[in-house]
TORLUMBA-171163 format. One line per field, with one value per residue (C-alpha): x, y, z; residue in one letter. Coordinates in Angstrom, 1 decimal. Example, Ala and Ser with C-alpha at 12.3 -4.5 7.8 and 13.67 -1.06 7.14 Angstrom:
2
X: (12.3	13.7) .
Y: (-4.5	-1.1) .
Z: (7.8	7.1) .
resn: (A	S) .
This chain:
324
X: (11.7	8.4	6.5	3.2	1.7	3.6	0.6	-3.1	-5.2	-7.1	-10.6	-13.1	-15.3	-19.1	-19.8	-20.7	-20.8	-19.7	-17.0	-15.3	-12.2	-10.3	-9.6	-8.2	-4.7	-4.3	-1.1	0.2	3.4	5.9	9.9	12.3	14.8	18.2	17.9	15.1	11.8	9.2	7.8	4.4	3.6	0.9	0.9	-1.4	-1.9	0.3	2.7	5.3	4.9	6.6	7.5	5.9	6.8	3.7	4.2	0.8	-1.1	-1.8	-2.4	-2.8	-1.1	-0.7	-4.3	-5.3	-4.2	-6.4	-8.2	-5.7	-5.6	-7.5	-6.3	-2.7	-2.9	-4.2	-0.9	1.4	2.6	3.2	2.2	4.3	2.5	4.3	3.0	5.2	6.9	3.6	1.2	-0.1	2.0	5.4	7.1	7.3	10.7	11.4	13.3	13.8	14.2	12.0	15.1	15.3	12.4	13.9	16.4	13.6	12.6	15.7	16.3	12.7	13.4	16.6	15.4	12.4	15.4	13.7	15.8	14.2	11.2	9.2	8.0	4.5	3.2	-0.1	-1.0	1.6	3.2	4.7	7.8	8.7	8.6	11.0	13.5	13.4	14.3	16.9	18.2	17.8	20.1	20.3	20.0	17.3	14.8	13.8	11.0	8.8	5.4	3.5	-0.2	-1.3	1.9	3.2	6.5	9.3	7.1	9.0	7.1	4.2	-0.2	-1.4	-4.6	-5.1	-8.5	-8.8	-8.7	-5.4	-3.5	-4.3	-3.2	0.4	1.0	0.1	-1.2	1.2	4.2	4.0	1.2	1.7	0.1	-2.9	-3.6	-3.0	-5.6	-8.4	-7.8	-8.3	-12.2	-13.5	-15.4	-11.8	-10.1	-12.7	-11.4	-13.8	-16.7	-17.7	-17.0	-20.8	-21.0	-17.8	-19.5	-22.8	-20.9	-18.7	-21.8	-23.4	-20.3	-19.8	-23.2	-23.0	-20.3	-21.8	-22.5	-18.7	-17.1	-16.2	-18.9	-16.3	-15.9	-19.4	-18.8	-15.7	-17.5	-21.1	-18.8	-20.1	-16.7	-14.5	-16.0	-15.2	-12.3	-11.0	-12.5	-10.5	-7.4	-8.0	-8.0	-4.3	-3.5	-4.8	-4.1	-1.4	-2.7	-1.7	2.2	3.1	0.5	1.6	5.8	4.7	2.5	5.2	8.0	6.1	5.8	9.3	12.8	13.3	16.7	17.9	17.2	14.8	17.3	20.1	17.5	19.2	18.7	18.2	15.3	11.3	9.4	5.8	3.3	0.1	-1.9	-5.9	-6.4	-9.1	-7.1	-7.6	-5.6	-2.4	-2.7	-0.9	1.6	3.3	3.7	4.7	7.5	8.9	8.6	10.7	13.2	13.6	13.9	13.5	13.0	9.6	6.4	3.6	0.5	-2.1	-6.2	-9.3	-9.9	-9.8	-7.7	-10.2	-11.3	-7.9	-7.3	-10.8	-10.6	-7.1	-5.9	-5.9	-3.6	-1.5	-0.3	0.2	2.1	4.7	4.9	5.6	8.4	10.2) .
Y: (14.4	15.0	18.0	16.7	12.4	11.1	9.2	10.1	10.6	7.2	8.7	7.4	6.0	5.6	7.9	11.5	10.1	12.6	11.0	12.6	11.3	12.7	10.4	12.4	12.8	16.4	15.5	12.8	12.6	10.4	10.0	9.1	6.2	6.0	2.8	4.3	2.7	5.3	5.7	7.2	8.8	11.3	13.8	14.6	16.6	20.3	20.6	22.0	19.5	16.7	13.7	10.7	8.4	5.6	2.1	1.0	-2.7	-5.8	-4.8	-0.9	2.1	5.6	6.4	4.5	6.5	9.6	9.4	10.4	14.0	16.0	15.0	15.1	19.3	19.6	17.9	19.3	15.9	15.4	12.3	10.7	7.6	5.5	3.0	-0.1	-1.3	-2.6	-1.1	2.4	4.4	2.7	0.7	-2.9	-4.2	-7.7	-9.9	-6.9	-7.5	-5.7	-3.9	-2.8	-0.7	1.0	2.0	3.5	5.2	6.6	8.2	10.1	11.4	12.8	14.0	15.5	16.8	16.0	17.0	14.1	12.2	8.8	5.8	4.9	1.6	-0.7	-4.1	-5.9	-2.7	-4.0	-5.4	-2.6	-0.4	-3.0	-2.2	1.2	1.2	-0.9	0.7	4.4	6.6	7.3	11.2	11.3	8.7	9.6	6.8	4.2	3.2	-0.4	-0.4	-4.3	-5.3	-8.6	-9.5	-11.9	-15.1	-17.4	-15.8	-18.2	-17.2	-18.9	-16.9	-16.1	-16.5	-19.7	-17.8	-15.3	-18.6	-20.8	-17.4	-17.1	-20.4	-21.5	-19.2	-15.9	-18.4	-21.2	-19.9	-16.3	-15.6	-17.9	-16.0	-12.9	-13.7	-15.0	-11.2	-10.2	-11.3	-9.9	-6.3	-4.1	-5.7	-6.1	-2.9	-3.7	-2.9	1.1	2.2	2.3	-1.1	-2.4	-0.8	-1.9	-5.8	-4.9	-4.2	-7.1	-8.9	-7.4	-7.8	-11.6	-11.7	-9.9	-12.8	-14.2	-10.7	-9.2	-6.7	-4.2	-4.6	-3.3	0.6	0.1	-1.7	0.2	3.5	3.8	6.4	4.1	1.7	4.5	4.8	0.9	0.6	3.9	2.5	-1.0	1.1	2.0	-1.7	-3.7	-0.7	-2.5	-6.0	-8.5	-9.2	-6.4	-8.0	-11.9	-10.7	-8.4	-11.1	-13.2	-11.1	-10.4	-14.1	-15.4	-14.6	-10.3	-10.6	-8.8	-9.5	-7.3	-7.5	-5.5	-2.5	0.1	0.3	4.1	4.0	4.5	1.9	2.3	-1.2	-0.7	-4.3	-5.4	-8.1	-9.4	-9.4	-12.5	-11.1	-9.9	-11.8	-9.7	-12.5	-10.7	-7.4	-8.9	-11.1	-7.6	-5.9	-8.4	-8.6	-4.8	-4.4	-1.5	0.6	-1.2	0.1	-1.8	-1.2	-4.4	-2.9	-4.4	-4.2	-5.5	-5.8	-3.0	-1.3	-0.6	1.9	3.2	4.0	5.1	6.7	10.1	8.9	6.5	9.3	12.0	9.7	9.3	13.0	13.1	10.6	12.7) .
Z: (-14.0	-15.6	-14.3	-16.0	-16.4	-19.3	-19.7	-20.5	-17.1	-16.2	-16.2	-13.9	-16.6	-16.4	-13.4	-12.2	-8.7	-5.9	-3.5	-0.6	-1.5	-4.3	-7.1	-9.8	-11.3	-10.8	-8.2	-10.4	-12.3	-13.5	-12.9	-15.8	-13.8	-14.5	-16.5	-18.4	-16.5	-16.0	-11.7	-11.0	-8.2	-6.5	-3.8	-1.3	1.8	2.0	-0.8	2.0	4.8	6.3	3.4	3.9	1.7	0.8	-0.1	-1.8	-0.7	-2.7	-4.9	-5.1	-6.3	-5.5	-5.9	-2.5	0.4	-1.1	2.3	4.0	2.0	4.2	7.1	5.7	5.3	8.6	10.3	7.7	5.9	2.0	1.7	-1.7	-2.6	-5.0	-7.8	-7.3	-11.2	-13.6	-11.2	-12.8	-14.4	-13.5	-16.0	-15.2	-13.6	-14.8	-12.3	-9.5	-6.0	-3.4	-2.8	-6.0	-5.3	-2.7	-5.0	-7.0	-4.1	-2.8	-6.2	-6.1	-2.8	-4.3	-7.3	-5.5	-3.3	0.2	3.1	5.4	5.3	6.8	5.3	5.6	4.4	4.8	4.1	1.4	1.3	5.0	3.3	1.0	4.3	6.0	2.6	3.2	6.9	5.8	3.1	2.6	4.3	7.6	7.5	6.0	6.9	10.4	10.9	9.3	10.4	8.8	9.2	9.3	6.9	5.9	7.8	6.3	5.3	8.0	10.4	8.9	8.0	11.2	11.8	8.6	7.0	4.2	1.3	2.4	4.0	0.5	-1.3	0.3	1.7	-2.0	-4.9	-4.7	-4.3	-6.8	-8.9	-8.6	-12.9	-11.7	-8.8	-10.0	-12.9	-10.5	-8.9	-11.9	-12.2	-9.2	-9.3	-8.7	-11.8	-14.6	-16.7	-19.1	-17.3	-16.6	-12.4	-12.3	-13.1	-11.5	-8.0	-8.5	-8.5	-5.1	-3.9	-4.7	-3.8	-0.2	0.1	-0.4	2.3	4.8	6.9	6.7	8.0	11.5	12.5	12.6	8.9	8.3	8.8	6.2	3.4	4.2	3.0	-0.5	-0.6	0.5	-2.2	-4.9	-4.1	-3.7	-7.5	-9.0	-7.0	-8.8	-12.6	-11.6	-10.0	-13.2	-15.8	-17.4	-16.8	-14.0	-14.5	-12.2	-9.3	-9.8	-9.3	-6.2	-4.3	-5.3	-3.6	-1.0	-0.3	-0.4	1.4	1.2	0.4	4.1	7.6	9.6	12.3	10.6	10.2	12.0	15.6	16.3	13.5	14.9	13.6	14.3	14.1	13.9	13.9	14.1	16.9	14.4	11.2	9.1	6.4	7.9	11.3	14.6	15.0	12.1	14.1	17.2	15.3	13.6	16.3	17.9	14.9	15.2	18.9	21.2	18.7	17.7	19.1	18.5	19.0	18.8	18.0	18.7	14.9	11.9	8.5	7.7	10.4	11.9	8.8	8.8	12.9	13.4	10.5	11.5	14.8	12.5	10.8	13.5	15.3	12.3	11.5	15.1	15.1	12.6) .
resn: (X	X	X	X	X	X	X	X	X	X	X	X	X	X	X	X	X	X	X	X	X	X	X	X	X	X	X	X	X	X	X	X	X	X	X	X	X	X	X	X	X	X	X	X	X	X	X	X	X	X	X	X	X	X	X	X	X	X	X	X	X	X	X	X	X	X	X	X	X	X	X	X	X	X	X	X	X	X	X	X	X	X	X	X	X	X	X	X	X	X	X	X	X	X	X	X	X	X	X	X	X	X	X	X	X	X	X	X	X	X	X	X	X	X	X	X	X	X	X	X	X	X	X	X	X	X	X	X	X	X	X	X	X	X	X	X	X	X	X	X	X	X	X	X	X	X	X	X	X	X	X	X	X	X	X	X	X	X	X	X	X	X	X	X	X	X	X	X	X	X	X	X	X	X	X	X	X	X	X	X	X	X	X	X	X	X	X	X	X	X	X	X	X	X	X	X	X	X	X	X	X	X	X	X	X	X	X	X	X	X	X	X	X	X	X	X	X	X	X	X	X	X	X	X	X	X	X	X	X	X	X	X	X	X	X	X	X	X	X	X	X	X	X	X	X	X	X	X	X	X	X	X	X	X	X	X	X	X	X	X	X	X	X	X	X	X	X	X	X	X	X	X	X	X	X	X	X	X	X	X	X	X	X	X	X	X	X	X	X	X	X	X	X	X	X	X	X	X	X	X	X	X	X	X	X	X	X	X	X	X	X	X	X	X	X	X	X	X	X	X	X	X	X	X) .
């Protein structure tokens, strides 16, 4: 295991703007796999608290859940986020499984030799959470929690918004390159542009969409912070191009290789869904939650894909650290 990147820190180019959120690499590192493959991660929140595992969204990498850092230390959790493979500094995984990443992550925890821990995952990073509740070994999980994550995709997009139901009905699943590309050329991945300039297009580009979002979106995207830090997240997602983005939308997208129902039945599996979510509509948190059975608790918001994050984070992960 490294103790120090094996790669050279992604700066944040172009900017000397103060953000509350941290988005250095100061807490990142990398893991030498078995097979050779390289997995980055970060930590954040107290060194010596309760593991919490972190599955990134789509995409994403271990950079996002930085504002959860504070809040983190103050209820004692070390959060582990994990970059899924050809996403930041992990290797790309040709032909793997979303499985095959919890393998990846069961052999971190060991290495990083973690008595018990949780899972914590939000957005596409909903079926990597299901993997590890199915998967990784019962004495040491002690409970997972998805935060507005994608179910198994025969649960179906009804309710999603045009541009999500076209992307997984359609794009991630047949054209998963093409889609991955168009991604690509919007403000988070153009790599070739400095952050000051990559922000000063979300901004026009949020800006431009104001009139076609939730009002409860408006606190979220007004949060020039939260900006920041969904464009130095973005460096790590397209950092190594789009391959590793087109094979995880397509995963995510097509059958998970296990059943939700065999997840084991003693295991606390927090839901956390927006009643206002066009991306990741409820029905997909009332369908796992039915898959799972009484060990489910799910918890339906008046708020959005967005806002549910932005409102209950500090509760979403009290709760889990709770649970363990």
């Amino acid at each position: 295991m490294a103790d120090q990147p094996s790669q050279p820190a992604t700066a944040v180019t172009g900017t000397t703007a103060e953000c509350r959120f941290r988005l250095d690499n100061d807490t990142s590192a990398s893991l030498t796999l078995p097979d050779g493959r390289e997995l980055g991660y970060a930590q954040w929140g107290l060194p010596t608290g309760h593991a919490v595992l972190y599955m990134h969204g789509l995409p994403g990498s271990r950079i996002e859940i930085t504002f959860l850092n504070t809040i983190a230390m103050k209820l004692g959790a070390r959060i582990i986020a994990i970059d899924r493979p050809g996403y930041g500094w992990s290797s790309p995984h040709p032909n793997r499984t979303i499985l095959d990443h919890a393998k990846d992550v069961q052999y971190l925890a060991e290495q990083l030799e973690l008595d018990s821990y949780a899972v914590l995952g939000i957005s596409g990073g909903g079926p990597y959470v299901l993997a590890c509740a199915y998967y990784l070994p019962t004495d040491k999980l002690k409970a997972v929690s998805i935060v507005c994550g994608l179910g198994p995709p025969d649960i179906g997009y009804s309710g999603q918004n045009w541009f999500h139901w076209l992307g997984f009905t359609v794009g991630w699943r047949y054209f998963p390159g093409l889609t991955a590309w168009y991604l690509g050329r919007e403000p988070g991945g153009r790599l070739d542009l400095t952050d000051e300039e990559r922000f000063k297009l979300m901004q026009q580009s949020t800006s431009k969409s104001k009139s076609d979002r939730h009002p409860k979106d408006e606190a979220f995207w007004g949060d020039v912070d939260r900006i920041r830090l969904y464009l130095r997240s973005a460096r790590e997602s397209f950092a190594q191009g789009t391959n590793g983005i087109a094979q995880d939308g397509h995963l995510v997208c097509t059958d998970f290789g296990f059943r939700v129902e065999d997840i084991r039945s003693d295991l606390p599996v927090q839901l956390w869904f927006g009643k206002f979510d066009s991306h990741v509509p409820p029905n997909h948190g009332k369908q796992i939650a039915a898959r799972v059975g009484s060990n489910a608790h799910l918890r339906v918001e008046d708020e959005t894909h967005a806002s549910l994050v932005a409102n209950w984070e500090e509760k979403i992960l009290e709760d889990l650290v709770k649970a363990m």
